[in-house]
N, C-alpha and C positions, 0 to 999 in steps of 0.2 A: 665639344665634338667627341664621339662615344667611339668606340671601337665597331659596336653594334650598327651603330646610323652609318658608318662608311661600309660594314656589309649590306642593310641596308641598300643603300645608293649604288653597289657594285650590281647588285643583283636588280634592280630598278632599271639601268642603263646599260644592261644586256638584256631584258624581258620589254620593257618600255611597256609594260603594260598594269595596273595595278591591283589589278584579283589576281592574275596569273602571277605575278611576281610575290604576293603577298601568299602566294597557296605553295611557290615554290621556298619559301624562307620559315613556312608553319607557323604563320603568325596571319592576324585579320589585318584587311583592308584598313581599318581606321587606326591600325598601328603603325603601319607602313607608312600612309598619309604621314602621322602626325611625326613621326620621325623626319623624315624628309624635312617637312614644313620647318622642324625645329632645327635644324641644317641649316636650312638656307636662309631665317634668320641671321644664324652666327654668321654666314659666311657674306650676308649681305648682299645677294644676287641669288637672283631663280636659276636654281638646275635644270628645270622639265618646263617644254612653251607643249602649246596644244596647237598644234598643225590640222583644220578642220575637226575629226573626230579622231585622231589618232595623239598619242603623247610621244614626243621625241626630247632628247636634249637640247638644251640653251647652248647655245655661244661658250657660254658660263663651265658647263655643265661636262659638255665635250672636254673641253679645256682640264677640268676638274676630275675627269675619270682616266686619263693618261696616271695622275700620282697617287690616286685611291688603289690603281690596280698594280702600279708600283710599289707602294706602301705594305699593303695586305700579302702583295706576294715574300716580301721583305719577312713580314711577322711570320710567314709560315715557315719559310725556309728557318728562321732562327728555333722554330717551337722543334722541326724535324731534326735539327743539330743538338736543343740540349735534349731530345728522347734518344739518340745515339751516346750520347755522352753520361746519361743514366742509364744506360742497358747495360748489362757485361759483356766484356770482350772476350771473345776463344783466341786462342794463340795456339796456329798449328805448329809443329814442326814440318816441317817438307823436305827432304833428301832429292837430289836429282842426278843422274850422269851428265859430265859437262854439258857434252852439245845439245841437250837438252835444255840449259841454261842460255842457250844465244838462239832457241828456235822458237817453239813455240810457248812457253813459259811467261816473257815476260808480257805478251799478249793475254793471254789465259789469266793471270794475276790481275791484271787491270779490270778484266771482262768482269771478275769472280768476285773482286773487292768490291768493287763499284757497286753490285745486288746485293753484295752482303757484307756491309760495311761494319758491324762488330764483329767481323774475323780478321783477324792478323795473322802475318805467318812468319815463323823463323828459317831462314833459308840453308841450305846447307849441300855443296859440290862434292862429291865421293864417285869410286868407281863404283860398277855394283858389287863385288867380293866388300868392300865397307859397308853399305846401305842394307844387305840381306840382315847382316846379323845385327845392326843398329836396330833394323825392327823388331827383331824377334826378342831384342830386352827390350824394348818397347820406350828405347832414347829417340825416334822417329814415329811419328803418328801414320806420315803420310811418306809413299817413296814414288819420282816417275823412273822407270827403269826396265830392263827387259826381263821378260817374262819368267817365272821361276816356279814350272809345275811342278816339281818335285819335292815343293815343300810345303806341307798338308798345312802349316799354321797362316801359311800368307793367302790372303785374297787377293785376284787381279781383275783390272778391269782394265780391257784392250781399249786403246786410245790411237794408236796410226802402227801403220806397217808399212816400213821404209825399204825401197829393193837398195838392193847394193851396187853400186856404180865405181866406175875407174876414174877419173878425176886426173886432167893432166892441162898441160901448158899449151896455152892457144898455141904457140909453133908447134905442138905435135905433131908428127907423123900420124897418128891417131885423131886427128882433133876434131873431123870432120864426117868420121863415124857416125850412124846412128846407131850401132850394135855391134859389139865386140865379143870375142872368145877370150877367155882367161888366158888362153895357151898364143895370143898372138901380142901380149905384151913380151914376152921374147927375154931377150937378155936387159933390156931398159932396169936404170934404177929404181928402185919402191921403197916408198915411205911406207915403214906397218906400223901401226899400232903396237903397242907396248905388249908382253903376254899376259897382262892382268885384266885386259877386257876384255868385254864379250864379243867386240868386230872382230880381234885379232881372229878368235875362236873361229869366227864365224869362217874367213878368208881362209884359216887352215884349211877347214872342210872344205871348204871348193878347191884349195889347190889340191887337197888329194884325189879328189874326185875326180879333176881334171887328170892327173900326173904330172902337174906342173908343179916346177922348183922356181920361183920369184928370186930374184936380184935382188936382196935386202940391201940396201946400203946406209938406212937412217931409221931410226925408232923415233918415236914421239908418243906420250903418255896421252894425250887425247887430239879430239881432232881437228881443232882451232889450228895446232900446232901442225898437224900435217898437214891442213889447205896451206899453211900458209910458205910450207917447203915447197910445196908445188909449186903455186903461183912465181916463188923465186929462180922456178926450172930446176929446184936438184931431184927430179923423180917425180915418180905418177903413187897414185893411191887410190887403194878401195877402202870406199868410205858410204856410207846408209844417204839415202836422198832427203836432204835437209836445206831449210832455207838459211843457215849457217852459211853454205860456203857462197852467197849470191855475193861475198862482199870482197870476194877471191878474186886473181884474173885467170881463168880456167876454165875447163871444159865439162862437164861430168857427162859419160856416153853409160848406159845400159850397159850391163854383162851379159846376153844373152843364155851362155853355156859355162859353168854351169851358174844357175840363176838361184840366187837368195834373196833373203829380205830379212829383217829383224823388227821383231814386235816390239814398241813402246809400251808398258802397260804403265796404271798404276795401282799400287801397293799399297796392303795394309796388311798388319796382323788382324784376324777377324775375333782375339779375346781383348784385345785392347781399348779402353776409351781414353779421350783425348789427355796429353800428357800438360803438363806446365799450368799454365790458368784455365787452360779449357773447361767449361761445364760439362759437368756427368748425360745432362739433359742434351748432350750436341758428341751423339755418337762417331766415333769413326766411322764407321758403313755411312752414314746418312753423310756426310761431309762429304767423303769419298766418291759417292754417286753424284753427289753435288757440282763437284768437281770437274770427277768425269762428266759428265754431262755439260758441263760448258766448256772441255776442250774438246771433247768430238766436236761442238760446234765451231770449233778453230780450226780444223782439220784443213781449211782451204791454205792456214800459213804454211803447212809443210808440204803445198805441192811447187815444186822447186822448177825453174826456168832450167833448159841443158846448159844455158849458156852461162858459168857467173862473174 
């Protein structure tokens, strides 16, 4: 039994026909016969009966193409395992702001390996005041982070735009809100973000804008940590609209006035090519669009329930 005779017989017992099956394999009719024939020798039973003018399978036959097409799919997947395993692998590096790590990430990662499975990546959590200048010596290939046009050597490609929301504890006074003002959280506790991020930054600007002076009463370096002082009731938080905190007991309402949002981009130096094992042949820019392009396609994980 040939390798060839069970393609052969696959392709036989999908066509059931033997010019056509013989014109789809690029071989003549009296090769395809005679293949067969010599089959069903070995095997001892007719694969193919003739039902008036038409050729169908045997008992035999039927029976016999459940493990052919078993088999065959077996060898293929093994042939597509070892051409991955003689290819070269890239190994990106990737930087990311936490809560970008519990959002849409490790969706994106899955999506991205899975198409292109001789890329790896090395992972790596920073705020972005770490992650800017990681790139720019070029210890980071790739960064997801907020946007930074001010610096001519990074390239960005916009990937979501999160508004900013209040985030408080189902007993709220607030809880029931569909849209709040900055200035009716009042004297209420608040969790802020630490001053090394970009939210904190961001939440300064609206409190000045507003004239409003927040009740700090707890800091937290990122914002795993702040949902999850909320959820315990010590204070409310503004926090970017992420599927992070669905796993909170909490509310997140709209800020109406004044209204922000923070862009996720992602980053690259645009003189850089791939760092570590990477191939010279598998640029940054082309990874990158790569990338991005199949997290925009993810864009639906980070549209976030009010409720979490």
């Amino acid at each position: 039994m040939t390798l060839l005779q069970l393609e052969y017989f696959k392709a036989m017992s999908k066509i059931l026909h033997y010019s056509k099956a013989a014109e789809a394999l690029h071989t003549s009719q009296p090769n395809l016969s005679y293949a067969i024939s010599e089959l069903e020798k070995e095997l001892g039973v007719p694969l193919f009966q003739r039902q008036g003018r038409r050729t169908v399978l045997s008992p035999y036959g039927l029976h016999f193409s459940f493990y052919v097409d078993q088999a065959l799919g077996t060898l293929m997947k093994g042939r597509e395992t070892l051409f991955q395993l003689s290819s070269p692998t890239d190994t990106i590096a990737l930087a990311f702001i936490d809560e970008v790590g519990y959002d849409f990430l490790p969706d994106l990662l899955h999506d991205f390996t899975a198409e292109n499975p001789n890329i790896s990546f090395r992972l790596y959590q920073h705020h972005n005041t770490v992650i800017v200048p990681k790139l720019l010596d070029e210890t980071y290939d790739l960064a997801f982070s907020i946007d930074n046009p001010a610096i001519p050597a990074l390239c960005s490609l916009p990937i979501i735009e999160q508004d900013m929301m209040l985030f408080v504890p189902h007993s709220h006074r607030l809880a029931n809100r569909t849209a709040i003002s900055l200035s009716e959280i009042g004297i209420d506790p608040v969790v802020m973000l630490s001053s090394n991020t970009g939210i904190r930054r961001i939440v300064d600007e609206m409190c000045k804008e507003a004239q409003v002076q927040l009740n700090v009463c707890f800091e937290a370096e990122e914002c795993n940590a702040a949902a999850t002082y909320v959820s315990a009731g010590l204070g409310v938080c503004i926090l970017p609209r992420t599927p992070l905190h669905t796993k909170y007991r909490a509310v997140a309402i709209p800020i109406a006035y004044p209204a922000r949002s923070r862009n996720i981009c992602l980053l690259y130096n645009k003189s850089h090519p791939m760092s570590g094992s990477a191939s010279s042949n598998t640029p940054t820019k082309n990874t990158a669009a790569a990338i991005g392009s199949t997290a925009r396609k993810k864009r639906s994980f980070t549209s976030m329930r009010r409720t979490m």
